[in-house]
C-alpha positions, 0 to 999 in steps of 0.5 A: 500500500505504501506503494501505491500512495507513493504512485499517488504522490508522483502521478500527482505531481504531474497532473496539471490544470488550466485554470483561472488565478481564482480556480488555482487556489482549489486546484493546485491542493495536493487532495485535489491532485490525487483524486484526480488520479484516483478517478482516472484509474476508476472503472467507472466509465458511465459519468452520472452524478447520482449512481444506483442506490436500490435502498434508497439511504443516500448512500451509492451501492458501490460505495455502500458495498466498499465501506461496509467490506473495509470497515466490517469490524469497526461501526465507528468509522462504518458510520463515518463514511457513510455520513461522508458519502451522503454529505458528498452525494448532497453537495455533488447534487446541489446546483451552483447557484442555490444559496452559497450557504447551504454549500458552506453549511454542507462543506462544513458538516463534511468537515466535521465528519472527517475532523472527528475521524482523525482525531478519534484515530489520533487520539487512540494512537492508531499504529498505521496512521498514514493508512488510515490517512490514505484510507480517506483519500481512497473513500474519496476517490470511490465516492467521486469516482467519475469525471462529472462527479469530480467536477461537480466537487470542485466547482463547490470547493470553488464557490466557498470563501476561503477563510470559510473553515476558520473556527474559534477554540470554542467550537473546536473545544464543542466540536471535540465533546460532541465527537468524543460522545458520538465514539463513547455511544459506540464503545457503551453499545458494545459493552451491552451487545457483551453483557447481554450475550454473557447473561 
């Protein structure tokens, strides 16, 4: 694997785009450059923005079927990407000229989501870390895994102001609380799954 994300890094480096001054900013980011090479190597071939979801939960099937084969044994961050992959379909789905709050709003949610993922790995001290950070580079890919879905991504990324993600200690300090309850409910449901099979 260390391969591969070796692979990402140099491929990436050589990718270049024509762009405005302003569209520069988004797309000279490192994350950006490597999901353009995600994409590239996808086999998707049919570029639709909405895909097949036969449950109808807002979640893709085939990015439905890759979280649940991957992460099986741990519903934490099951249910991380799951929320990421809904909040992605919501901004990929949402026209560019809606409110440019909403794509704030939804931007920042995702944010969230992501945020409280990397600090619950952090704060466990998690072995592989820089799997783990690959990993979300590769749920990235698989959620915008066709031309079009890219491009609906990054003219959202376009439109948000760039200080949009600049928060107060007060609401990292909230947001770390909040995080930490959500991972506590899943170890709490745990220990009652335990406690009820023993009795």
């Amino acid at each position: 694997m260390n391969k591969l994300f070796i692979a990402l890094l140099f491929i990436s480096s050589v990718v270049t785009l024509n762009a405005s001054e302003k569209d520069l900013q988004v797309t000279n980011q490192q994350w950006l450059k490597d999901l353009k090479v995600l994409v590239s190597m996808s086999s998707e071939k049919v570029d639709k923005l909405q895909g097949k979801d036969k449950n109808h939960n807002g979640i893709r099937d085939d990015v439905e079927s890759y979280v649940l084969s991957k992460y099986s044994d741990d519903p934490f961050q099951r249910d991380v990407f799951f929320k990421a992959a809904k909040k992605i379909q919501k901004i990929i789905s949402l026209p560019l000229k809606e409110n440019k709050d909403e794509h704030i709003k939804l931007d920042r949610e995702l944010l969230d989501i992501y945020t409280c993922r990397d600090y619950i790995l952090y704060r466990n001290e998690v072995k592989d870390i820089e799997q783990e950070l690959l990993n979300k580079t590769l749920f990235k890919g698989k959620v915008l895994n066709t031309t079009d879905r890219l491009r609906a991504y990054i003219n959202h990324k376009k439109i948000l102001p760039a200080d949009f993600d600049d928060l107060s200690d007060a609401k990292l300090q909230s947001d770390k609380k909040s995080c930490l309850k959500l991972y506590n409910s899943y170890n709490d449901e745990v220990k009652e799954s335990t406690t009820l099979t023993i009795k």
